[in-house]
ZAMARVEX-884740 format. One record per atom (N, C-alpha, C): residue in three letters; chain; atom name; x, y, z. Coordinates in steps of 0.001 Angstrom, whole numbers, plus 500000, padded with zeros to 6 digits. Layout:
N
{"ALA", "A", "CA", {X, Y, Z}};
...
This chain:
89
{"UNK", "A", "N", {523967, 175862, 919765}};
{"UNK", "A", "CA", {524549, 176701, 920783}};
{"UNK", "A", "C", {525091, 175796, 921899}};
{"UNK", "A", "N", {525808, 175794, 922407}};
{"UNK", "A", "CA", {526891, 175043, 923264}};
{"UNK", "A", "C", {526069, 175543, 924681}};
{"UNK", "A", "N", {526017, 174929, 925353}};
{"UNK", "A", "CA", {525976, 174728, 927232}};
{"UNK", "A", "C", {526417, 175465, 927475}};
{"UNK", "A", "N", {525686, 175931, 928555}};
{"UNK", "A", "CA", {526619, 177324, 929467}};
{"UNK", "A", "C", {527195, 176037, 930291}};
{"UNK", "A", "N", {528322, 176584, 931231}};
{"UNK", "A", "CA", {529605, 175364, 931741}};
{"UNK", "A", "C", {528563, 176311, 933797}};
{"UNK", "A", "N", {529089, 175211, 934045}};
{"UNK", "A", "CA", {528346, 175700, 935663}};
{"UNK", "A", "C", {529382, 176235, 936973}};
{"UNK", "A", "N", {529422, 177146, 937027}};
{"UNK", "A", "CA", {530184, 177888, 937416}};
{"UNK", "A", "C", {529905, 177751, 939090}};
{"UNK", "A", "N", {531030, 176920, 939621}};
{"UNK", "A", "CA", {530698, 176557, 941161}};
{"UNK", "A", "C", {531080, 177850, 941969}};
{"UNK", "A", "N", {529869, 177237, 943291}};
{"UNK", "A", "CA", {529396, 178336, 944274}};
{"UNK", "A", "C", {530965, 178351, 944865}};
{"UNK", "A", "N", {531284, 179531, 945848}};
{"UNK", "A", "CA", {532405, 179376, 946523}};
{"UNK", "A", "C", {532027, 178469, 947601}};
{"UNK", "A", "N", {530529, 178125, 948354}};
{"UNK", "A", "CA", {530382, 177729, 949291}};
{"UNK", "A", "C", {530389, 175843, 948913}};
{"UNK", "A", "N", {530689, 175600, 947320}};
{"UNK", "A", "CA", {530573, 174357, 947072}};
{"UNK", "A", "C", {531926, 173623, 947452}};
{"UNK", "A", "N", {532628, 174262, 947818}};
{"UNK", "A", "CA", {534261, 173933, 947638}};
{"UNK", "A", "C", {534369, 173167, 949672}};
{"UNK", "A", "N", {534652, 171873, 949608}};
{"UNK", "A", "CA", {534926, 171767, 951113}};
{"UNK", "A", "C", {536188, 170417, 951208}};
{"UNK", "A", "N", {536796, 170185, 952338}};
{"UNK", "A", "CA", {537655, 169011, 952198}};
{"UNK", "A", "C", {538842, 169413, 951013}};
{"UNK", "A", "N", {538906, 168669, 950773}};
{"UNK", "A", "CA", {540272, 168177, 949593}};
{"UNK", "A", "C", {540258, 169561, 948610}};
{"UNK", "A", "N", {538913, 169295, 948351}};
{"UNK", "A", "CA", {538933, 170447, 947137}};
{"UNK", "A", "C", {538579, 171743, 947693}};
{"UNK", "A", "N", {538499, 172554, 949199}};
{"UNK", "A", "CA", {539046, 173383, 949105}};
{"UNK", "A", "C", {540114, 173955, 949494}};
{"UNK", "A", "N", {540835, 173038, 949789}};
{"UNK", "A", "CA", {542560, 173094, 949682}};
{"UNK", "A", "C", {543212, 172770, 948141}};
{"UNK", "A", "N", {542820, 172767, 947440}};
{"UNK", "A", "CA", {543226, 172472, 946126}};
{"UNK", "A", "C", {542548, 173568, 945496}};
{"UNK", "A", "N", {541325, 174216, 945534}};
{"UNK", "A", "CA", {541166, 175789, 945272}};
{"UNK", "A", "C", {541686, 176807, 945728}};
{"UNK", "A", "N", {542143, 176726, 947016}};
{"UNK", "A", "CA", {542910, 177614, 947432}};
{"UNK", "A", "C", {544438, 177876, 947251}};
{"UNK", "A", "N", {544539, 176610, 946918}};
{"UNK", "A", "CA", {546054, 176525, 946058}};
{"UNK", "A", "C", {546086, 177355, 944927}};
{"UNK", "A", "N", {544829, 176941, 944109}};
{"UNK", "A", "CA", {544943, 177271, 942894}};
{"UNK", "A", "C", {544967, 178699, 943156}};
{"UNK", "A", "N", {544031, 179479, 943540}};
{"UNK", "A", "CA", {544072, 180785, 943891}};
{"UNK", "A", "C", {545374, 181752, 944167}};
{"UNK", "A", "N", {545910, 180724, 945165}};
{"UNK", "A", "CA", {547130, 181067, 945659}};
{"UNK", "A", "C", {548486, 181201, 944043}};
{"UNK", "A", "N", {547927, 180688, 943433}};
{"UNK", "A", "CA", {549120, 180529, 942195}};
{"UNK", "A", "C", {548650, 181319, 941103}};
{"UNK", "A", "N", {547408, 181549, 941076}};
{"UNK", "A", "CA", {546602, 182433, 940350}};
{"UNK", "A", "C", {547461, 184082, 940757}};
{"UNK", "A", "N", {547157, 183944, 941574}};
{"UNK", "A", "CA", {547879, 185559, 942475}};
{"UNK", "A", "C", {548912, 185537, 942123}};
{"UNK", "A", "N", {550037, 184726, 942359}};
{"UNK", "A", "CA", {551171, 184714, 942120}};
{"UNK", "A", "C", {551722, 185579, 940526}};
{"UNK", "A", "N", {550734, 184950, 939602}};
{"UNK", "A", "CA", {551284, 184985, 938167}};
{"UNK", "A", "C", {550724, 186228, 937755}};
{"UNK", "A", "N", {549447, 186336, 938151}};
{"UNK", "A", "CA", {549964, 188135, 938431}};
{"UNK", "A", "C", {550665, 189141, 939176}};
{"UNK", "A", "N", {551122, 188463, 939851}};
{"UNK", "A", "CA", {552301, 189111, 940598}};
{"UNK", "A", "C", {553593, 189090, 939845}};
{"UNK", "A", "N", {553797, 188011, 939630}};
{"UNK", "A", "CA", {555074, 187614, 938174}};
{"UNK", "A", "C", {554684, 188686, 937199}};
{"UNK", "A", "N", {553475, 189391, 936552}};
{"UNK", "A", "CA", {553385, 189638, 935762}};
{"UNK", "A", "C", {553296, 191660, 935518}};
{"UNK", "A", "N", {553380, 191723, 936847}};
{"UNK", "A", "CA", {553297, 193237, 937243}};
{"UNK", "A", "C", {551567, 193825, 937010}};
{"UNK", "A", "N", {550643, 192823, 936909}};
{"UNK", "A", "CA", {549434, 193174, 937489}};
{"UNK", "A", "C", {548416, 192814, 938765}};
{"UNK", "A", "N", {548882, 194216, 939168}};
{"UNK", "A", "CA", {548209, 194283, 940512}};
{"UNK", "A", "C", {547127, 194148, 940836}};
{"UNK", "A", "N", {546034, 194659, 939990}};
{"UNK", "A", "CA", {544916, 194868, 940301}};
{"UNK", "A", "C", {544192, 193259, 940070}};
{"UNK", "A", "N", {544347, 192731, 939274}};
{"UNK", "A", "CA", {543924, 191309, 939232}};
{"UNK", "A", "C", {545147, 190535, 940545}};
{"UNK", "A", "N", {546486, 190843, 940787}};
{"UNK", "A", "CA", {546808, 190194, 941864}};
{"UNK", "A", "C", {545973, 190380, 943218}};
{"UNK", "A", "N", {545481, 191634, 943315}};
{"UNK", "A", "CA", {544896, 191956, 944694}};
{"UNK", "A", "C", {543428, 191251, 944403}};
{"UNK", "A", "N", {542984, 191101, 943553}};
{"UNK", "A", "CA", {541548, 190157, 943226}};
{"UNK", "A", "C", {541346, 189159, 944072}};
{"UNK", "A", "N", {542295, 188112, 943444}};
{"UNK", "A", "CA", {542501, 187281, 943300}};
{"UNK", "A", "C", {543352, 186964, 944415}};
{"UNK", "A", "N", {544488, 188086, 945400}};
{"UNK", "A", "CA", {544615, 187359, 946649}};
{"UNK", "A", "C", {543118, 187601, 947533}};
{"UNK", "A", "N", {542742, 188670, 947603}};
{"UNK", "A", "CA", {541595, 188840, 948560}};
{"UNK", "A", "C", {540460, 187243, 948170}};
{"UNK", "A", "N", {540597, 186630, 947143}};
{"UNK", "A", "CA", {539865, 185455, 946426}};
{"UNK", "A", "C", {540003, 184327, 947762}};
{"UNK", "A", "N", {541420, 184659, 947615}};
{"UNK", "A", "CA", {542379, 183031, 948653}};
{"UNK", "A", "C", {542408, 182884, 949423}};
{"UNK", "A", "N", {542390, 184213, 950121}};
{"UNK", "A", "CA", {543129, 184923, 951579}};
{"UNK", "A", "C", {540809, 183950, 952254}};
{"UNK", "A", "N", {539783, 184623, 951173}};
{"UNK", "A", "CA", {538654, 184024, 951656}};
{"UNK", "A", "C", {538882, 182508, 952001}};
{"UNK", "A", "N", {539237, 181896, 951456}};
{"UNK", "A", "CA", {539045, 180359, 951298}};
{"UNK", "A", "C", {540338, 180176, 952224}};
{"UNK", "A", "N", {541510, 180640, 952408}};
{"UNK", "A", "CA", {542475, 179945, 953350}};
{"UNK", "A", "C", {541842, 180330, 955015}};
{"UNK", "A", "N", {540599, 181500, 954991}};
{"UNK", "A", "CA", {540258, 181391, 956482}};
{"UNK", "A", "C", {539292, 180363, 956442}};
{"UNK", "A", "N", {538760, 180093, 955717}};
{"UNK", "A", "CA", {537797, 178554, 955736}};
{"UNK", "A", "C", {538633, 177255, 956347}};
{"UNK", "A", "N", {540128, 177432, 955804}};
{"UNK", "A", "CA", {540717, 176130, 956144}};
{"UNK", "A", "C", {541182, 175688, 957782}};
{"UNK", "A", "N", {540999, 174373, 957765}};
{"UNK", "A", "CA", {541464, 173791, 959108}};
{"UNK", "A", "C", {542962, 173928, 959111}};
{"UNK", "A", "N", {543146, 173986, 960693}};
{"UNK", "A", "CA", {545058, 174354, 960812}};
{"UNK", "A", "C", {545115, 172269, 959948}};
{"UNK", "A", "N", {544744, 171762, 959684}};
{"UNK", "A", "CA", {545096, 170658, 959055}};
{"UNK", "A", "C", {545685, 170544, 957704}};
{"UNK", "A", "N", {544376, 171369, 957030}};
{"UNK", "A", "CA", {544328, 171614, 956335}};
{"UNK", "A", "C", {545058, 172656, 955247}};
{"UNK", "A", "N", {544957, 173516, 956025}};
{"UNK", "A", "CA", {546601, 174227, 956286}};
{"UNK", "A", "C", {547624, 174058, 956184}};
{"UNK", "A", "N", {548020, 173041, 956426}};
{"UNK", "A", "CA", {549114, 172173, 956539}};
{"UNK", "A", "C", {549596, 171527, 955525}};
{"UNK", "A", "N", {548302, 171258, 954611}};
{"UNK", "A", "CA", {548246, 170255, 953220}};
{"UNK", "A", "C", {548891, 171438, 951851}};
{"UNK", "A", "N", {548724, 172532, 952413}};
{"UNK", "A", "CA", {548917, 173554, 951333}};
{"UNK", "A", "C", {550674, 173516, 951367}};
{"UNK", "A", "N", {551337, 173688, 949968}};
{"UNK", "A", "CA", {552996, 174060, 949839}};
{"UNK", "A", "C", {552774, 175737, 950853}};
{"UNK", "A", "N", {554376, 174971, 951586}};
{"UNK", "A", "CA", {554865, 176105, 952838}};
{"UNK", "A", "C", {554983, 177629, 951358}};
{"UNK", "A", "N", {555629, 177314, 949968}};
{"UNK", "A", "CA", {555834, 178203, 949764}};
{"UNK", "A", "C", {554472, 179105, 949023}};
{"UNK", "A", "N", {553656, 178632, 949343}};
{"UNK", "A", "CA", {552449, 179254, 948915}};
{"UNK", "A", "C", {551636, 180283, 950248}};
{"UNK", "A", "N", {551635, 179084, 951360}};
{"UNK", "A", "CA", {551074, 180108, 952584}};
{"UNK", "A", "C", {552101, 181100, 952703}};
{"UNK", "A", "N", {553430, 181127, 952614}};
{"UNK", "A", "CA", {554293, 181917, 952948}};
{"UNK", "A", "C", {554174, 183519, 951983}};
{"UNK", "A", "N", {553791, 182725, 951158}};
{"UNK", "A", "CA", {553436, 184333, 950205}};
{"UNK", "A", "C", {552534, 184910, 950206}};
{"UNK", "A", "N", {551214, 184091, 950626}};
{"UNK", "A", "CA", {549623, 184860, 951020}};
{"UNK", "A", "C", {549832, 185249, 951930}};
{"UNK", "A", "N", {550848, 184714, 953427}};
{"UNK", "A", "CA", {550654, 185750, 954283}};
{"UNK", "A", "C", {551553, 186644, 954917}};
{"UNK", "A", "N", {552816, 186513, 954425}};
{"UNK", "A", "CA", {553496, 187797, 954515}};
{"UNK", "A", "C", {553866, 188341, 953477}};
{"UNK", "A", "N", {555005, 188193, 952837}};
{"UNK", "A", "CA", {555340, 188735, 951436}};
{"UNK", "A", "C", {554091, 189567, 950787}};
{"UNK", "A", "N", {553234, 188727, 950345}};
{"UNK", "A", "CA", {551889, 189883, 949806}};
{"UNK", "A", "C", {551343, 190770, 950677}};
{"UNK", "A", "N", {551557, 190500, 952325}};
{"UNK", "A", "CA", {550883, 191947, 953201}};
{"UNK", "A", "C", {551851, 192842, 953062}};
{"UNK", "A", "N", {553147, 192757, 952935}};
{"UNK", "A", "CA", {553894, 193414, 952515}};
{"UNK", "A", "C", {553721, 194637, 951512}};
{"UNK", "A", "N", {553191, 194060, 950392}};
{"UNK", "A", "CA", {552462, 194886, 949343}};
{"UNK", "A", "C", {551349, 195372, 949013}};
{"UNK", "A", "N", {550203, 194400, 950007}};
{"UNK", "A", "CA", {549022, 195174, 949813}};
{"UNK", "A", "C", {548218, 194712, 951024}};
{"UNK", "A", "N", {548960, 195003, 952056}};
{"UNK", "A", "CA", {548638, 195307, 953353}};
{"UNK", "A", "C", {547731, 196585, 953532}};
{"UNK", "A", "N", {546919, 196477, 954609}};
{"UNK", "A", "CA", {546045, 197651, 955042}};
{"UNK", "A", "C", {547143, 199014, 955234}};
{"UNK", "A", "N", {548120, 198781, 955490}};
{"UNK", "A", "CA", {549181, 200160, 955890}};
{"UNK", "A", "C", {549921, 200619, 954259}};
{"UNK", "A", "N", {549067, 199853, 953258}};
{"UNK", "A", "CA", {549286, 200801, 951927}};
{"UNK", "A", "C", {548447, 201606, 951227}};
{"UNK", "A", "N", {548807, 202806, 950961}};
{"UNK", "A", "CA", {547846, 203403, 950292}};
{"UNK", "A", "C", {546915, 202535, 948935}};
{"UNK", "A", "N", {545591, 202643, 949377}};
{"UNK", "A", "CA", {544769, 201815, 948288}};
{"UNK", "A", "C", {544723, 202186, 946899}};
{"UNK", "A", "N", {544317, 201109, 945827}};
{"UNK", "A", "CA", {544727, 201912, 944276}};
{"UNK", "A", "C", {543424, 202476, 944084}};
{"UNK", "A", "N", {544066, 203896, 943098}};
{"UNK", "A", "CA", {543373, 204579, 942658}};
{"UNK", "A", "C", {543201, 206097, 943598}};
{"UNK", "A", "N", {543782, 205886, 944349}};
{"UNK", "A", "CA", {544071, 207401, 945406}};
{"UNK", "A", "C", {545332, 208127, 945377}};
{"UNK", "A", "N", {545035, 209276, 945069}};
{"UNK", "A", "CA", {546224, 210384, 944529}};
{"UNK", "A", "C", {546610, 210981, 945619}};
C-alpha cells in the first residue's frame, strides 16, 4: 500500500512560498473560470483571496499585476457580495 502524501497546513505556507501558493490559487481560479465552473471557481477564489490577506504589500508586489488584477476586481465583479449567492431561487 503506498504512503498517504502529507497534505500541508494552510498555516505552513510563509515567505516565498506563500506567494507562490497564492499564485497558484490565483490560476487555479482562473481555469475554472476559463472553464465555466463556478462553483469550484468561487472555492478556490475564496482559497486565495485567504492567503493574499496574509500577504505583505511586498509581497504583493511579487505576485503577476495580471493575477491580483483578477482576484480583485474582475472576480468581485462576479461574485461579489452584491450577487445573488448560488443556489437561491
Amino acid at each position: 500500500m503506498p504512503a498517504k502524501k502529507h497534505k500541508k497546513d494552510d498555516a505552513d505556507f510563509t515567505g516565498p512560498a506563500l506567494v507562490k501558493e497564492t499564485a497558484r490559487r490565483i490560476r487555479l481560479a482562473r481555469s475554472h473560470w476559463d472553464a465555466h465552473n463556478n462553483q469550484a471557481c468561487r472555492r478556490e477564489r475564496e482559497r486565495a483571496l485567504q492567503f493574499y490577506e496574509r500577504l505583505s504589500q511586498t509581497e504583493r508586489a511579487q505576485l503577476p499585476q495580471t493575477l491580483r488584477v483578477w482576484l480583485r476586481y474582475r472576480s468581485e465583479k462576479y461574485f461579489g457580495e452584491h450577487r445573488t449567492p448560488p443556489g437561491k431561487s
